[in-house]
C-alpha positions in Angstrom: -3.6 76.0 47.5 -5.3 73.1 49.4 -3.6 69.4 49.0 -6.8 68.6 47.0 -6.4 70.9 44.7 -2.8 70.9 44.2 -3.4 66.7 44.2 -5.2 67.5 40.9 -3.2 70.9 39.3 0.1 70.1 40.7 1.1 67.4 37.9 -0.8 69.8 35.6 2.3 72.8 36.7 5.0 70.0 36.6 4.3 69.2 33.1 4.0 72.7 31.7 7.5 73.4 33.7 8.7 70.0 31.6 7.8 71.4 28.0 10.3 74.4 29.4 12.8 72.2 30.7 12.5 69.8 27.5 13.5 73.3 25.2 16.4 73.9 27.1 17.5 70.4 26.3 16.8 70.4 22.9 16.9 74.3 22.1 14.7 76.2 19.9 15.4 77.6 16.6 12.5 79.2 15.0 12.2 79.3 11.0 14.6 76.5 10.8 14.3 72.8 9.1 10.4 72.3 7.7 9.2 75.6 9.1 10.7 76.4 5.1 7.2 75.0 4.2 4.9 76.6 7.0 6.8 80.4 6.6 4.7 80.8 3.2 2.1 79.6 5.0 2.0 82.3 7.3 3.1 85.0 5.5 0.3 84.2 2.3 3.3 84.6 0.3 1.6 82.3 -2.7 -0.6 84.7 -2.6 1.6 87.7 -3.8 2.0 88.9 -7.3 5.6 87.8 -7.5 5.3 84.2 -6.4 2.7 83.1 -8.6 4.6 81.6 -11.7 6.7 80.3 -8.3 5.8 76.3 -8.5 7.0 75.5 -5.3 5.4 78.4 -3.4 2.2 77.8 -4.9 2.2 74.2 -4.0 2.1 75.3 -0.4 -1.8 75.6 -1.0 -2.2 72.2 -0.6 -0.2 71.8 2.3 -2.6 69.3 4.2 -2.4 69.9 7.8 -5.7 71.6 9.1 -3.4 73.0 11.9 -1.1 75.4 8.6 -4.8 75.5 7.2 -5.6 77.9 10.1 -2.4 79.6 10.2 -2.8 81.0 6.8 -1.6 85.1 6.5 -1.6 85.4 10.0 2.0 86.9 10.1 3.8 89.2 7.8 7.8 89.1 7.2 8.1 91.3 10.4 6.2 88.9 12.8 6.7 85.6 11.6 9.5 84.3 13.8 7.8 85.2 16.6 4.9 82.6 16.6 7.4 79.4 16.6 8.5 79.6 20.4 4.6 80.2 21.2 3.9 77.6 19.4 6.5 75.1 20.6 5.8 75.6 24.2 2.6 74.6 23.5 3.4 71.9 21.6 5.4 70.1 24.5 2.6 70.9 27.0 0.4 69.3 24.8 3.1 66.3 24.7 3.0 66.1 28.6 -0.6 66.6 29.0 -0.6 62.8 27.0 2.4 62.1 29.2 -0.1 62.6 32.2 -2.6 61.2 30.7 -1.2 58.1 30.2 -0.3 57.8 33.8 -3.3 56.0 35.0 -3.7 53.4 32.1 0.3 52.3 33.0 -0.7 52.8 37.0 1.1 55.6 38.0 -1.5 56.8 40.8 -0.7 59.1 43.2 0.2 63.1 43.0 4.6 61.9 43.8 4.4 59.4 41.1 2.9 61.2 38.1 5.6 63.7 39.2 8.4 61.9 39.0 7.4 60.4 36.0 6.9 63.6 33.8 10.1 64.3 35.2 12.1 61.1 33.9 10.0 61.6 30.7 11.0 65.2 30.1 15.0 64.3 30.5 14.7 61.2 28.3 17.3 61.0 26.0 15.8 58.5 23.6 13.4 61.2 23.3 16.0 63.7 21.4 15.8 64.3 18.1 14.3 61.3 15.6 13.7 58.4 16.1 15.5 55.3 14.8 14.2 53.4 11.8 12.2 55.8 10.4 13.5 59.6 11.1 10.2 60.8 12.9 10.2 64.0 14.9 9.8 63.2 18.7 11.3 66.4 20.7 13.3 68.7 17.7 14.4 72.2 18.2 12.0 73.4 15.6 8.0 73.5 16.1 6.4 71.0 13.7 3.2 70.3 13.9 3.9 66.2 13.7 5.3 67.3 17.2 2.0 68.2 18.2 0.2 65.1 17.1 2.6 63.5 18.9 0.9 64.8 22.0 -2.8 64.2 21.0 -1.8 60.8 19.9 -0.7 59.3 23.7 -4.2 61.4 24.8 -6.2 59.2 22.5 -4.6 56.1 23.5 -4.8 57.0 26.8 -8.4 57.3 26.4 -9.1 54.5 24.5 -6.9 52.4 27.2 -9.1 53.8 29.9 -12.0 52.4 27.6 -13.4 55.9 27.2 -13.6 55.2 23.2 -15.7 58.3 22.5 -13.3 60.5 24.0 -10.6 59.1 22.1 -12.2 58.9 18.7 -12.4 62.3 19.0 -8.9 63.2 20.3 -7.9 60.6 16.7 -9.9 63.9 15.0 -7.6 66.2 16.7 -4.4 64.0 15.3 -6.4 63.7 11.4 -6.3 67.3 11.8 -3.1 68.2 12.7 -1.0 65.5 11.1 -3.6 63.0 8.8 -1.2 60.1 8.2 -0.6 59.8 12.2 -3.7 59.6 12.6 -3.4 56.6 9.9 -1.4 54.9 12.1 -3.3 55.6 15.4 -6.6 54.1 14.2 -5.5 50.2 14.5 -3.9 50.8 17.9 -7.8 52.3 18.8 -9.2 49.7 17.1 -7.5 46.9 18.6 -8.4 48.2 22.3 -11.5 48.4 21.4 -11.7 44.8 20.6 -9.8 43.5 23.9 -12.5 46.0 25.9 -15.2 43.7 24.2 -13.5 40.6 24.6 -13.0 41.2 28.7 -16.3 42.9 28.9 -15.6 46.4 29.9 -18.4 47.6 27.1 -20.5 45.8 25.2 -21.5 46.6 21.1 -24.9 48.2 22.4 -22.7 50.0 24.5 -19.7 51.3 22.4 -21.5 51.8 18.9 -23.0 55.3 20.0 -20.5 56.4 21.9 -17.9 55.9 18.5 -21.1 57.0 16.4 -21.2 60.6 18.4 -17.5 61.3 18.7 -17.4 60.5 14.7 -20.1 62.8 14.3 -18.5 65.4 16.8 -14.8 64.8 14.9 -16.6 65.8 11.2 -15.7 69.7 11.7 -11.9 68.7 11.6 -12.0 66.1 9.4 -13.8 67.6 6.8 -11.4 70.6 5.8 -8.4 68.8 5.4 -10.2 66.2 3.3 -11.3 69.4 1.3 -8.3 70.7 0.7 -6.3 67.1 0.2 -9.7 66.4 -2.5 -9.3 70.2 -3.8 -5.5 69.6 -5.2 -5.9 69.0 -8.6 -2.9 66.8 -8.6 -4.1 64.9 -5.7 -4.4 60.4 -7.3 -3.0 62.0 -10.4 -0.4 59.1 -11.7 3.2 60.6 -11.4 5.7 60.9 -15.1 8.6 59.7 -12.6 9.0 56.4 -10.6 8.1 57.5 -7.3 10.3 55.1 -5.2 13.2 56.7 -7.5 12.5 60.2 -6.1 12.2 59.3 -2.6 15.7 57.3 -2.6 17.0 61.2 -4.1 15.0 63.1 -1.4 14.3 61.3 2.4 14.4 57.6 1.7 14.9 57.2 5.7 11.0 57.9 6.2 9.7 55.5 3.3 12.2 52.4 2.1 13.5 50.1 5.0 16.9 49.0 2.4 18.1 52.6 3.4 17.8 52.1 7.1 20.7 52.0 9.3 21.4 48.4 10.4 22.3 49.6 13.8 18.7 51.7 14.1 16.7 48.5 13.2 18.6 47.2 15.8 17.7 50.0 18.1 14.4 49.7 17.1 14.3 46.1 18.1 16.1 46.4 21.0 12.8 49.1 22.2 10.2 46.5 21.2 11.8 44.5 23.4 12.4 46.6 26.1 8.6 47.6 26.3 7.2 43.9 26.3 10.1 43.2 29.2 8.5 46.6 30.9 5.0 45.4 30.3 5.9 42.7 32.9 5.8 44.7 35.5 1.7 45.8 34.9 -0.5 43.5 35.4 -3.8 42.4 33.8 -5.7 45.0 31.8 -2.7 47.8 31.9 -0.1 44.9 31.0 -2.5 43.9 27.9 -2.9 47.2 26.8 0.7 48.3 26.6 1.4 45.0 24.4 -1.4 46.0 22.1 -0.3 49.3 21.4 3.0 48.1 20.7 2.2 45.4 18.5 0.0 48.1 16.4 2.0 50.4 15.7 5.0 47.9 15.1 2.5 46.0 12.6 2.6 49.4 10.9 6.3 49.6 11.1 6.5 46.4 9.4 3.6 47.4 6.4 5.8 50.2 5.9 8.7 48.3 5.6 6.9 45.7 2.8 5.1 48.2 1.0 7.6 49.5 -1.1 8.1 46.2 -3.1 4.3 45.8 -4.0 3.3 49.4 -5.0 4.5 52.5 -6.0 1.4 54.4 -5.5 2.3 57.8 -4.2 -0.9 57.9 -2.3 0.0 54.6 -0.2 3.7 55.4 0.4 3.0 58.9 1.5 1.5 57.4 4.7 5.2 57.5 6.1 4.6 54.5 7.9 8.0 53.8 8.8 7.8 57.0 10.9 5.6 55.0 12.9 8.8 54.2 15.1 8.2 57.6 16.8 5.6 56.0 18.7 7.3 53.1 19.4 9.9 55.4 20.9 7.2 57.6 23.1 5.5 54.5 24.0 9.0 52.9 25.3 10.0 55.9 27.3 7.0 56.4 28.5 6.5 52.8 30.0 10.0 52.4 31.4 9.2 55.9 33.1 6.3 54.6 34.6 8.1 51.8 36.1 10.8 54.1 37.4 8.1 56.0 39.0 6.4 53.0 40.7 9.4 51.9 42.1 10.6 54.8 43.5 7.3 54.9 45.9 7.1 51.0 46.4 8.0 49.7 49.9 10.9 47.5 49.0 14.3 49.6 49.5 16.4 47.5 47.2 14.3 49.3 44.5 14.1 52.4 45.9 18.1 52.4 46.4 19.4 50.1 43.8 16.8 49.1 40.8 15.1 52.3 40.2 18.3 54.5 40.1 20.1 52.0 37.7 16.8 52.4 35.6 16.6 56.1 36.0 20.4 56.2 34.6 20.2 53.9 31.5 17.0 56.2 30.7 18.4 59.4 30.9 22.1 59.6 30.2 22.8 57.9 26.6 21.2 57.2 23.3 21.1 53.5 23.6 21.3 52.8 27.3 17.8 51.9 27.6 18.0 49.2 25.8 19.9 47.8 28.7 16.9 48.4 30.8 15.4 44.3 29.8 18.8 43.2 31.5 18.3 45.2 34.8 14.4 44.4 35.1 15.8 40.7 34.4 17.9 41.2 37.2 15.8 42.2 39.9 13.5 39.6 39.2 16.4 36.8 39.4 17.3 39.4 42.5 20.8 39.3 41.7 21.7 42.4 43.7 25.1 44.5 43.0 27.8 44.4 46.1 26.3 45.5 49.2 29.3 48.6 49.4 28.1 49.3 45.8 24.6 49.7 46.6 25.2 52.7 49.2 26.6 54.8 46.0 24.7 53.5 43.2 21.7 56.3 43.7 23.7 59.1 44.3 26.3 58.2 41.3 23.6 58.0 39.4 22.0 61.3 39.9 25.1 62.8 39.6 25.8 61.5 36.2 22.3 62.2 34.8 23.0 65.9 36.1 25.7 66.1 34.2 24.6 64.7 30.9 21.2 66.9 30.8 24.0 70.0 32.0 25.9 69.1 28.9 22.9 68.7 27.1 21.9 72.0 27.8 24.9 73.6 27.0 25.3 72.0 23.9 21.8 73.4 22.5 22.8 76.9 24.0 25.6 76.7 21.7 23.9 75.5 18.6 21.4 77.9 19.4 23.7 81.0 19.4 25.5 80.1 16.4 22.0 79.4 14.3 20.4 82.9 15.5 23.9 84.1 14.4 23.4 83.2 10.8 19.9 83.8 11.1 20.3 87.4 11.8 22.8 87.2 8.6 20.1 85.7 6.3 17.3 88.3 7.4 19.7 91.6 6.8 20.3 90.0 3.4 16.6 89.6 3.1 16.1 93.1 4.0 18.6 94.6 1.4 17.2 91.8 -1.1 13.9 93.7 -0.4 15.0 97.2 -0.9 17.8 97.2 -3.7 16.0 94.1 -6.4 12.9 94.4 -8.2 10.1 92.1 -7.4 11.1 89.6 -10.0 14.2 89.2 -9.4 15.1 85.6 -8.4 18.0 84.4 -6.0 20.4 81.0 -6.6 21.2 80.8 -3.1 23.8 77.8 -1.8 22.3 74.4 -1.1 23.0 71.1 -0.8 22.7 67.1 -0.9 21.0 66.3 2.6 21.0 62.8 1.8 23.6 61.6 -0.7 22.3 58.2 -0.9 20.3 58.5 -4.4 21.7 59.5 -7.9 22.0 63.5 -7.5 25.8 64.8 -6.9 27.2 66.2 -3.6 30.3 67.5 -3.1 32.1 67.2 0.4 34.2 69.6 -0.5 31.4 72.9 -0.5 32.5 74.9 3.0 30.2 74.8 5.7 26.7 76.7 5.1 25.4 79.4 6.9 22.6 78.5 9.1 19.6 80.2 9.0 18.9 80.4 5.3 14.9 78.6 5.4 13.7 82.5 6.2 15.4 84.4 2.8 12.6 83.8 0.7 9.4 85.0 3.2 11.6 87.6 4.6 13.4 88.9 0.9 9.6 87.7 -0.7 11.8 87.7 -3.6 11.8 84.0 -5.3 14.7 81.4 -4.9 15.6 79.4 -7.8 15.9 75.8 -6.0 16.5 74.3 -3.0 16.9 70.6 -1.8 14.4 70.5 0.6 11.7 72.0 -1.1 11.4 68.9 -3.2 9.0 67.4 -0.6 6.6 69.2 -2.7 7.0 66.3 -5.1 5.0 64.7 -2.7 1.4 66.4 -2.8 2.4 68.0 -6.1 4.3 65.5 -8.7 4.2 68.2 -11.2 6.7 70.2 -9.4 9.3 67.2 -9.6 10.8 67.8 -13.0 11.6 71.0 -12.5 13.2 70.6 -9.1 15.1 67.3 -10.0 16.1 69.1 -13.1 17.2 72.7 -11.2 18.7 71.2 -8.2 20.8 68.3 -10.3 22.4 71.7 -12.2 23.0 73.3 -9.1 24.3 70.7 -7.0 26.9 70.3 -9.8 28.3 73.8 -9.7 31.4 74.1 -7.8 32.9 77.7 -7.7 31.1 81.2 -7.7 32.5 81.7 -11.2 30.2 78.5 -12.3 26.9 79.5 -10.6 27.3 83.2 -12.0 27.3 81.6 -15.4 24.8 79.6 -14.7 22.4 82.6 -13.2 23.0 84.3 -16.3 22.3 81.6 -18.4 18.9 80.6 -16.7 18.1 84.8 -15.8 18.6 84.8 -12.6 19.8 88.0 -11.4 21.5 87.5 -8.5 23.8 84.8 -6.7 24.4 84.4 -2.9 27.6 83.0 -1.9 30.4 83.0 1.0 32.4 86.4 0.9 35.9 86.0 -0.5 38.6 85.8 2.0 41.1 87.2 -0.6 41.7 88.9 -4.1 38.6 87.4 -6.0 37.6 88.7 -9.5 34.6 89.0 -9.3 33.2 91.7 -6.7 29.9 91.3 -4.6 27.3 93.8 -4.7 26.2 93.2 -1.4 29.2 92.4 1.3 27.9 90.8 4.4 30.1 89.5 7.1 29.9 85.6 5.8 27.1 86.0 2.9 27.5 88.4 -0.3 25.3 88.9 -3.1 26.5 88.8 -6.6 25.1 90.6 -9.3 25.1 87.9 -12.5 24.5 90.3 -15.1 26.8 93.1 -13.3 29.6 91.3 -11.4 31.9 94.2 -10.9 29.5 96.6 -9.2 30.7 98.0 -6.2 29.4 96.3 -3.2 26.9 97.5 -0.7 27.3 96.6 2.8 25.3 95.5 5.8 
């Protein structure tokens, strides 16, 4: 391949190579977390005769992501699994394609620097997991397609920061599409550079109003489905019988109500404000501008978010998940404190080559709140109070050696989470088979499940042993119906309906402690069978299905002699 051509395909390679490296830091597990939602979605299973008196599963219909809306009964209970990986690698090339494109707009120039910038950006560890504040996906080890807008959200602001404002009214389509309330909280961001391209006189009105007119025109394919389907649900402005803040403090209140925030992660959250106007400083003129006004956006929405809660209650308003906003906040931090890493490393001046840049480089990649160190060390060099002059012979190559060995351990530590989900996985599906085979269509399941928040009024117990992983894929892979689980009360959210029942169901079971309760229960409420840990002793009563850490009981026929799998 010619330098020219590798000058404009080789960052192109480097960042498909970091959505690879960024899975082996996170891992993968497919069918995990909110892929419970999108399985039905594949598998039509509200379409099946079994499922249709199923409240939760039919609420799936109006799941409004235009990105599930295509995915609808493309897989059965045999292929399912298999689209998630597929799906995440291009979910993180997508992420690194805005990576790249944001180089330019935060002058990262030449083929070396956009390298080692996707580079630093794909062993980020503020970039793991959620982000603080607000509990938004940034890189997870489940595909979700909020990771995806992720990726068309730093291409439109990319775009719009480059003052092509056609192209990224558009690429806001693409987010609407995939994820409507990111897109929610792209459009000031957009709007705001619009207005500073105005004010310095990079496009005029004349100039900008057709260029927004024809990518709203070309955006009306994408927009106009999920509109459809959010306008189809019958349920959709429909005043809710509960108090809505109420049901969010039961379920998730991390994404909606700022008094259940960590103190310590509206510090963190803070402290990356911070550290992206201190990284802003070394831009200058347009570039430096635009950073700060992306910034301020989407913490403007960070801070709605945080005040909406104590003047409305409207689902519609709070369902905007605005304090998830801090995701961006998060990508926009690493992102810029990359950049400046990157432009360091190629200057001319050897102190940052040697000292500044790996010191940056370190407080980026090895620890979850190191770079909020990174205002003191840009601070630093521009007071140019340099470390020891011994020190600085070792500072680089310590600190390469420590990043290798917190992404090593990184690795390793997915690898093993990884082996021990596909482990109960494998569990949960050979359940699901015999499920299939040995109970009738109507049968329904009370499988385990649990408090995942334990801040509102429904009862935990820390005393339940440890759950199996892997249990989101019994229902699509049994397509026999579950009773109630904890998670599948996000359906509250696009379907209020469904709340009394689930609040009601999972309050029951969530106060069941011992197999002999939930038997009674299932019998009670005719449900015919009950999942549970295998005994590790005598037990009375005896599991028709015996798996190695999951059995089956019977409700209606406890002593039947098991069958195993």
């Amino acid at each position: 391949m010619d330098r020219a051509r590798w000058q404009r395909l080789g960052p192109v390679v480097i960042a498909f190579l970091c959505a690879w490296l960024t899975i082996a830091i996170t891992g993968h597990q497919s069918g995990a977390g909110n892929n419970l939602f999108h399985l039905p979605i594949l598998t039509g299973l509200y379409d099946q005769q079994n499922f249709r008196g199923d409240a939760f599963v039919q609420s799936i219909r109006f799941y409004a992501s235009g990105f599930w809306m295509l995915m609808r009964h493309v897989a059965d209970r045999d292929t399912m699994l298999g689209f998630f990986l597929p799906l995440q690698v291009a979910s993180r090339f997508l992420f690194f394609v805005g990576v790249l494109a944001m180089a330019r707009p935060l002058c990262v120039v030449d083929l070396r620097q956009k390298c080692v910038f996707l580079v630093l950006v794909a062993l980020a560890f503020a970039l793991r997991g959620t982000a603080p504040a607000g509990d938004g996906g940034l890189l997870v080890p489940i595909f979700t397609h909020s990771e995806l807008a992720n990726g068309t959200t730093l291409i439109a602001l990319a775009l719009a920061m480059r003052d092509r404002f056609g192209a990224a009214v558009l690429a806001w389509s693409v987010t609407f599409f995939i994820n409507m309330f990111m897109a929610v909280w792209l459009a000031p961001a957009l709007a705001v550079l619009a207005i500073l391209s105005l004010m310095r006189g990079a496009v005029s009105v004349r100039g900008l109003a057709p260029r927004v007119l024809v990518g709203g025109i070309a955006s009306l394919p994408l927009i106009v489905p999920v509109l459809m389907n959010v306008f189809g649900n019958p349920e959709f402005g429909r005043a809710p019988t509960f108090d809505y803040p109420t049901f969010l403090r039961d379920y998730w209140p991390m994404h909606f109500l700022v008094d259940q925030v960590a103190k310590r992660d509206l510090v963190a959250l803070a402290g990356l404000v911070v550290t992206t106007w201190v990284a802003s400083l070394m831009l200058e003129g347009h570039a430096r501008t635009a950073l700060r006004a992306v910034l301020i956006s989407y913490a403007a929405i960070w801070l709605v978010g945080a005040i909406v809660p104590l003047i409305t209650r409207s689902p519609t308003i709070l369902n905007l998940h605005l304090l998830r906003s801090s995701a961006i906040i998060v990508i926009i931090t690493v992102v810029a404190v990359a950049a400046t890493i990157a432009r360091l490393l190629d200057g001319d001046a050897q102190v940052d080559r040697r000292v500044w840049a790996p010191l940056l480089a370190l407080l980026l990649v090895a620890g979850p709140y190191l770079i909020l160190l990174v205002p003191v060390v840009l601070l630093l060099r521009r007071a140019r109070l340099l470390p020891l002059a011994a020190a600085q012979r070792w500072i680089a190559g310590v600190a390469l050696l420590v990043m290798a060995v917190s992404v090593g351990w990184a690795i390793r530590t997915s690898l093993v989470s990884d082996a021990r989900f596909r482990a109960g996985q494998r569990e949960w599906l050979a359940m699901a088979t015999w499920a299939r085979q040995r109970s009738a269509p109507g049968d329904r399941f009370l499988l385990p499940t649990k408090n995942i928040n334990f801040g509102g009024s429904l009862p935990h117990d820390d005393r339940e042993p440890p759950f199996v992983p892997g249990g989101d894929v019994f229902e699509a892979a049994a397509q026999r119906r579950v009773w109630v689980g904890f998670k599948e009360g996000a359906a509250a959210m696009w379907t209020p309906s469904y709340y009394g029942e689930w609040h009601r169901r999972v309050s029951d079971v969530l106060s069941l402690h011992s197999l002999p309760e939930r038997v009674a229960y299932a019998r009670r409420n005719g449900i015919a069978f009950v999942v549970d840990h295998c005994p590790t002793g005598a037990a009375a009563l005896r599991p028709t299905y015996d798996g190695h850490d999951l059995c089956v009981y019977r409700a209606n026929e406890p002593e039947r002699v098991p069958s195993r799998s």
